[in-house]
N, CA, C and O atoms as a DFTB+ gen file, in Angstrom:
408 C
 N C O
     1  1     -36.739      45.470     -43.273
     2  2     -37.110      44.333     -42.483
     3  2     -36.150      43.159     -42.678
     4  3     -35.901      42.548     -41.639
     5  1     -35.546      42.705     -43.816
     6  2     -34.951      41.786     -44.245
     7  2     -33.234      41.930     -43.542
     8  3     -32.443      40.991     -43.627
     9  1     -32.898      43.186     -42.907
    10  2     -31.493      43.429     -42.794
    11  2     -31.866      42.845     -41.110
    12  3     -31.049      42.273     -40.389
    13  1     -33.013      43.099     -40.819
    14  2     -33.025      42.771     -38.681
    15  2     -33.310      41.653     -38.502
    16  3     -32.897      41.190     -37.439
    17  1     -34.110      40.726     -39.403
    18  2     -34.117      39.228     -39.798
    19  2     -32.735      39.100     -39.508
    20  3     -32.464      39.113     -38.307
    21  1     -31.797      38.980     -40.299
    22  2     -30.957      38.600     -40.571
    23  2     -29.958      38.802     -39.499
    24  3     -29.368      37.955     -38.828
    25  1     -29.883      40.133     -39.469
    26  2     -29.196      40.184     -37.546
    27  2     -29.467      39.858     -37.105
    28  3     -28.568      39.503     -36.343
    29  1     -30.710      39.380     -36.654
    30  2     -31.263      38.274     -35.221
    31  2     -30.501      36.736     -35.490
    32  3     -29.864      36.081     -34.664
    33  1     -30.770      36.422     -36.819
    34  2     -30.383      34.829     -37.262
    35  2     -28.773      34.951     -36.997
    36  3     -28.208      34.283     -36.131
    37  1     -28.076      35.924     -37.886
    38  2     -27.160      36.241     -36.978
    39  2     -26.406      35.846     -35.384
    40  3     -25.512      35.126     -34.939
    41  1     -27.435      36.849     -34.901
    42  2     -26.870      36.509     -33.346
    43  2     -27.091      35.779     -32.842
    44  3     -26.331      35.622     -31.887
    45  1     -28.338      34.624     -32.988
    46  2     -28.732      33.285     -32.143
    47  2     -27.207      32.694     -32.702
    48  3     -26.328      32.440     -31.878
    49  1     -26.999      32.517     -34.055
    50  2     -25.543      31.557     -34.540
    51  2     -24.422      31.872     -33.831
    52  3     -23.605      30.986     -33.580
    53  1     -24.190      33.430     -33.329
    54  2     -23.076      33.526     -32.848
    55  2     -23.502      33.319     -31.066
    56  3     -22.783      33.040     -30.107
    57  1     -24.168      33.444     -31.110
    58  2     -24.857      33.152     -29.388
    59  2     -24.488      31.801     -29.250
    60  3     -23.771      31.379     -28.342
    61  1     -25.190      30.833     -30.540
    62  2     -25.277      29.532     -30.317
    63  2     -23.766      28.613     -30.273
    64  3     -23.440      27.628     -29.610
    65  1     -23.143      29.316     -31.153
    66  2     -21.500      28.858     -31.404
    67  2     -20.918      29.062     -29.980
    68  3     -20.576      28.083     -29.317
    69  1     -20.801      30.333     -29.504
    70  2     -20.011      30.337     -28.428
    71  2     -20.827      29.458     -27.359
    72  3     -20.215      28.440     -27.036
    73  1     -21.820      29.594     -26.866
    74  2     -22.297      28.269     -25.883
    75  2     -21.751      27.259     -25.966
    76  3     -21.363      26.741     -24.919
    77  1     -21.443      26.397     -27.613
    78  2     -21.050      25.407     -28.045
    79  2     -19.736      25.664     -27.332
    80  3     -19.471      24.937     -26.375
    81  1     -18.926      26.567     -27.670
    82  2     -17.621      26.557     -27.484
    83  2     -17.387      26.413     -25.707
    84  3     -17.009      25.385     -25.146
    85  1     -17.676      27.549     -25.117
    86  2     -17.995      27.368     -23.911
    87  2     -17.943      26.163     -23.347
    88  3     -16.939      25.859     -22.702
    89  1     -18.784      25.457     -23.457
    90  2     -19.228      23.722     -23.212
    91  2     -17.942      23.251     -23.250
    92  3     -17.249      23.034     -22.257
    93  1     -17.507      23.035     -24.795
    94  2     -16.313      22.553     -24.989
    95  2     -14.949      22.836     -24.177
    96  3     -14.162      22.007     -23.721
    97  1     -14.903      23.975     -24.136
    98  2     -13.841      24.482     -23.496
    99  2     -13.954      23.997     -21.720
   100  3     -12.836      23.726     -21.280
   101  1     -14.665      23.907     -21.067
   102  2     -15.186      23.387     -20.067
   103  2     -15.219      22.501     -19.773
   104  3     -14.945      22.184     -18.615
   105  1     -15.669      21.441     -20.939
   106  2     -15.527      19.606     -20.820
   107  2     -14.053      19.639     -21.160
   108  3     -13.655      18.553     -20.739
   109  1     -13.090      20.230     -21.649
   110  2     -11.413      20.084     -22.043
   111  2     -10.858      20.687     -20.520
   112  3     -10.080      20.087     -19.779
   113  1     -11.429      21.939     -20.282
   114  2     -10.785      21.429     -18.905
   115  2     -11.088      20.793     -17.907
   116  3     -10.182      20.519     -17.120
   117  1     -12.368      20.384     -17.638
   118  2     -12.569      19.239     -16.474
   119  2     -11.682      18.154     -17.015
   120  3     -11.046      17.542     -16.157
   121  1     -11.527      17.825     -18.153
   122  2     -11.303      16.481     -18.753
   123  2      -9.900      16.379     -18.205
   124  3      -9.611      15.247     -17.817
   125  1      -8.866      17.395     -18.070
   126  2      -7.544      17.623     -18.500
   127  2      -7.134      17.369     -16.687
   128  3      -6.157      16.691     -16.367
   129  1      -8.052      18.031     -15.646
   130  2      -7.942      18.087     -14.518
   131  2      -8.162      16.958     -13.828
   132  3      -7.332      16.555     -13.013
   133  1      -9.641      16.128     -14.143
   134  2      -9.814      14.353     -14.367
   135  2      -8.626      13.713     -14.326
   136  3      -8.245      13.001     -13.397
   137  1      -7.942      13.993     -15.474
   138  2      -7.064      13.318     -15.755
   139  2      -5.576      13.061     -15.245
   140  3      -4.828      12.087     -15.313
   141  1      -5.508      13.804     -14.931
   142  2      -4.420      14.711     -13.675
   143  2      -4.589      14.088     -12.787
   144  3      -3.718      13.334     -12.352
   145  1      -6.021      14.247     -12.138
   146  2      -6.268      14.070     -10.654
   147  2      -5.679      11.796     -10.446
   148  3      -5.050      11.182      -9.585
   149  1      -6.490      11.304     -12.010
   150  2      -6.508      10.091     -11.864
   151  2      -4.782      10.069     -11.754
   152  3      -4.485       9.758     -10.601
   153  1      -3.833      10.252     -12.411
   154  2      -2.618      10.057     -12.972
   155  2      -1.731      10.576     -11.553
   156  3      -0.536      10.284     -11.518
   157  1      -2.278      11.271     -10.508
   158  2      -1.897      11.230      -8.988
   159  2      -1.971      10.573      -8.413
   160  3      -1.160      10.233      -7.552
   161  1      -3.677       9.828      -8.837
   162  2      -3.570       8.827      -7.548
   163  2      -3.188       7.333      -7.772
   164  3      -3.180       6.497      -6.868
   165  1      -2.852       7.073      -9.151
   166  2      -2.416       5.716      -9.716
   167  2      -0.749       5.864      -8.949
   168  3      -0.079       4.936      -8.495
   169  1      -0.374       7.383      -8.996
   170  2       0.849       6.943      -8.906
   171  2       1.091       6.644      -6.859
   172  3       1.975       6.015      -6.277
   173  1       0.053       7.306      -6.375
   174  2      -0.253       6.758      -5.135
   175  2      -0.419       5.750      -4.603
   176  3       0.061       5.223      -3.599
   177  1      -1.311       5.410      -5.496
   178  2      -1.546       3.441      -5.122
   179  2      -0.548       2.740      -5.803
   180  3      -0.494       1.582      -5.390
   181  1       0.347       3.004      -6.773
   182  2       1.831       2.127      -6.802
   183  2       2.999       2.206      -5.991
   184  3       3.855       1.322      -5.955
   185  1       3.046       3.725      -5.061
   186  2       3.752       3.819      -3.962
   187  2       3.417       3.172      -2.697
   188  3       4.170       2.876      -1.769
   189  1       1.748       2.948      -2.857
   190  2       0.961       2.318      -1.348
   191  2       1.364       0.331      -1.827
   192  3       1.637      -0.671      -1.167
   193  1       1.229       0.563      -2.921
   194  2       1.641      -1.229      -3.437
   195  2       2.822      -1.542      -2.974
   196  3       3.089      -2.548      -2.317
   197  1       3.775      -0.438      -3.400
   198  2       5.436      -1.312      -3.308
   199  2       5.201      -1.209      -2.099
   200  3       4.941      -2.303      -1.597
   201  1       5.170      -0.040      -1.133
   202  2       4.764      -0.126       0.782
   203  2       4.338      -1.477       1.478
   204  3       4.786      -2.095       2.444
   205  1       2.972      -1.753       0.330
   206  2       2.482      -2.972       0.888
   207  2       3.454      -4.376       0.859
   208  3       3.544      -5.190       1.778
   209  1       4.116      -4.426      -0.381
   210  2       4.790      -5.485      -1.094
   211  2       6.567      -5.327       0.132
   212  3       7.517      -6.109       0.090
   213  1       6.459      -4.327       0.870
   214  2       7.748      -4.520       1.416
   215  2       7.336      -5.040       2.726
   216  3       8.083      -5.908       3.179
   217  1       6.189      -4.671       3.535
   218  2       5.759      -4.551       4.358
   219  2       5.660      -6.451       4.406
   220  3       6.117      -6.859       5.474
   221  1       5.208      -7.498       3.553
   222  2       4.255      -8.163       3.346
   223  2       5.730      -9.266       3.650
   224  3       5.915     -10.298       4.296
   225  1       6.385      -8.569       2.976
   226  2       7.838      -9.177       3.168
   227  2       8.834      -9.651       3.960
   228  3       9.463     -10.709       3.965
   229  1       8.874      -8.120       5.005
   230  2       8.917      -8.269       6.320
   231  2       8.521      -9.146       7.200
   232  3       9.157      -9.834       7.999
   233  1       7.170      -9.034       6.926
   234  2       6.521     -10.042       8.063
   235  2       6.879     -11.764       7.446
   236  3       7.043     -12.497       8.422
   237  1       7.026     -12.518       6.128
   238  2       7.480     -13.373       6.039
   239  2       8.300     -13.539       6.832
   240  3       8.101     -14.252       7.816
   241  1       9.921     -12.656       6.504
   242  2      10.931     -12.872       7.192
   243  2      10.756     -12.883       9.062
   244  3      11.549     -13.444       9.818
   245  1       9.977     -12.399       9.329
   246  2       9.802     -12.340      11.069
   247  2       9.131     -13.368      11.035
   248  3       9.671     -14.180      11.786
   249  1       7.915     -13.940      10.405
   250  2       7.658     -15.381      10.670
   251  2       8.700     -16.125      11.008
   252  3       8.754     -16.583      12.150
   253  1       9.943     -16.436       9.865
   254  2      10.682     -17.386       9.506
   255  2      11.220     -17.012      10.647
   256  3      11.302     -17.963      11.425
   257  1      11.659     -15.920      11.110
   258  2      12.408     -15.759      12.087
   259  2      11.764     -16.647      13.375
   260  3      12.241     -17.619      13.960
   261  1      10.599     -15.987      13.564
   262  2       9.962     -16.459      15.137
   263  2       9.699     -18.691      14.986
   264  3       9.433     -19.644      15.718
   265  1       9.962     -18.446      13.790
   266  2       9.617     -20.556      13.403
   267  2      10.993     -21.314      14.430
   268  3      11.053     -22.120      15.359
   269  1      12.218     -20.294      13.403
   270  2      13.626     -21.017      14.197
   271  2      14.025     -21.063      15.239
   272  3      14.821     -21.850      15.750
   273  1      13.134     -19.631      15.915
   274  2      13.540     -19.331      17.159
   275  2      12.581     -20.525      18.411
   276  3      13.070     -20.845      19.494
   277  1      11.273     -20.979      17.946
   278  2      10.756     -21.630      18.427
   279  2      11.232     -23.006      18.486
   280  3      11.205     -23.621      19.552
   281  1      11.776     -23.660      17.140
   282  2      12.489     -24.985      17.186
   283  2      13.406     -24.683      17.783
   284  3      13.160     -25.299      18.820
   285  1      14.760     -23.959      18.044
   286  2      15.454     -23.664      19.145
   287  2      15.037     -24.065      20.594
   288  3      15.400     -25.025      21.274
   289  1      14.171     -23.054      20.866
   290  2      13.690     -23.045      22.551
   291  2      12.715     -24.532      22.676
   292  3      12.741     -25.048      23.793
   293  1      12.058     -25.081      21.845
   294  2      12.097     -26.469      21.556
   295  2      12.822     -27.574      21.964
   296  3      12.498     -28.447      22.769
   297  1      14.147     -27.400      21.125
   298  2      15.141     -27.757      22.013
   299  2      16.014     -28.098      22.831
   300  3      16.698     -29.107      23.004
   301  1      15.852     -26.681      23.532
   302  2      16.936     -26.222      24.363
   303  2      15.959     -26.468      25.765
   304  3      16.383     -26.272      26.904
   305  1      14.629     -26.917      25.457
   306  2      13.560     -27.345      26.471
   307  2      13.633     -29.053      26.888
   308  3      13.723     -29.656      27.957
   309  1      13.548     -29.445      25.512
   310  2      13.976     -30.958      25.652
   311  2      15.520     -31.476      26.349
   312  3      15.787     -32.496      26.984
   313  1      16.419     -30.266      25.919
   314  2      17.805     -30.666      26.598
   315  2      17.659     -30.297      28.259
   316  3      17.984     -31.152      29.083
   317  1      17.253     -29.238      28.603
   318  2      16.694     -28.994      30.169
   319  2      16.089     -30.169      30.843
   320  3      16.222     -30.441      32.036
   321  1      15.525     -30.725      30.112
   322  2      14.485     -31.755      30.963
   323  2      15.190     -32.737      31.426
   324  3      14.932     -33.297      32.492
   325  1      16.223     -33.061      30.608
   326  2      17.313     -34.024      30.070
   327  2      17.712     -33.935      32.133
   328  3      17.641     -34.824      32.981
   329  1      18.052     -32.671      32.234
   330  2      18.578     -32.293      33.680
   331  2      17.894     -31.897      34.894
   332  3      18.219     -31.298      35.920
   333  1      16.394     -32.654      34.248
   334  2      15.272     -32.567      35.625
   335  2      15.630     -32.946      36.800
   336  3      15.582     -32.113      37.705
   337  1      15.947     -33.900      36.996
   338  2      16.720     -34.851      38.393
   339  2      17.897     -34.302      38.729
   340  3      18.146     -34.861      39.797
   341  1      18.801     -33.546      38.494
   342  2      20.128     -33.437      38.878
   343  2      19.376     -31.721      39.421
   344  3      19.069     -30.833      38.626
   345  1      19.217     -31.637      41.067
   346  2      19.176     -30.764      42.113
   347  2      20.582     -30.179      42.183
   348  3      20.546     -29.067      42.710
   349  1      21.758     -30.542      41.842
   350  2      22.921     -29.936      42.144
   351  2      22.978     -28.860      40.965
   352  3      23.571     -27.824      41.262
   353  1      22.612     -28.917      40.062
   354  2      22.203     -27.148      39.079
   355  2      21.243     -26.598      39.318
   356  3      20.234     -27.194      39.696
   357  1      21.318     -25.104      39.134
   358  2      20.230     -24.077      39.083
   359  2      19.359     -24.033      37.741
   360  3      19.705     -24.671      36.746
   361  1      18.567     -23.487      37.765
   362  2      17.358     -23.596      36.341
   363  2      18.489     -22.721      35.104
   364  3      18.765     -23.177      33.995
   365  1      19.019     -21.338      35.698
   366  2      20.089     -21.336      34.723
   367  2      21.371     -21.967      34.786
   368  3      22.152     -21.621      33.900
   369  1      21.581     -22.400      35.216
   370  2      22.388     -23.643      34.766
   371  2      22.152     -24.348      34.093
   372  3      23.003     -24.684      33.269
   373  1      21.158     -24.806      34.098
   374  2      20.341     -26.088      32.970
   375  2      20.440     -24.938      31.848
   376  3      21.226     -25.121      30.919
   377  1      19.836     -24.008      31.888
   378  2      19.493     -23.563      30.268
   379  2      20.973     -23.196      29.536
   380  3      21.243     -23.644      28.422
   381  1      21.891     -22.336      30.288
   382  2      23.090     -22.493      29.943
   383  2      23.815     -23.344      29.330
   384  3      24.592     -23.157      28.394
   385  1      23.474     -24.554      30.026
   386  2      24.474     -25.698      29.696
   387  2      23.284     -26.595      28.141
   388  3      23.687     -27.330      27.240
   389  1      22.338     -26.279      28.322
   390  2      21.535     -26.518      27.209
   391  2      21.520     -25.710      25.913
   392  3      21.532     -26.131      24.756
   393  1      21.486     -24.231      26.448
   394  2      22.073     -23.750      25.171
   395  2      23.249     -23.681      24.447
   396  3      23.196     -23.181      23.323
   397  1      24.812     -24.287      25.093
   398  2      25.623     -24.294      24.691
   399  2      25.487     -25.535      23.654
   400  3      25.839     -25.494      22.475
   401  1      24.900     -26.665      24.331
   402  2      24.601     -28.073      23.524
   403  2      23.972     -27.629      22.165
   404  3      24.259     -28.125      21.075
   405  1      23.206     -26.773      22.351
   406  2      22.566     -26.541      21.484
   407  2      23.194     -25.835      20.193
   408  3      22.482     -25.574      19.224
């Protein structure tokens, strides 16, 4: 009786160990794949950042752009007017001769 005792106690320990292990081995690889998965997408959202950070940039510079271009035609509006009364030029004529002033 004392030897099948003992094989049973036995096998729950080795039953119980490998479950343990199992588990373990299971939480190491979800953990490892987790970790992976995060370490993809960080490097995603620093490629979507610099994207953003060039993008963000751009549009400064086209602001600045569309600012000068407006004080220009600004301008080159006030110098036109300059040549409201004079019927002997055409409308491009005026702007011509306004944008050269300019």
């Amino acid at each position: 009786m004392s030897l099948s005792w003992l094989s049973m106690r036995w096998g729950r320990t080795v039953i119980s160990i490998s479950v343990g292990l199992l588990i373990c081995f299971v939480s190491l690889g979800f953990s490892s794949r987790l970790n992976a998965l995060y370490s993809t997408t960080m490097a995603r959202m620093q490629n979507l950042e610099s994207g953003i950070e060039v993008l963000e940039k751009r549009v400064v510079e086209m602001s600045a752009k569309m600012n000068v271009d407006s004080v220009r035609q600004y301008n080159i509006d006030k110098i036109v007017a300059i040549f409201a009364h004079n019927d002997d030029l055409s409308a491009r004529e005026k702007y011509q001769i306004a944008d050269e002033i300019y």
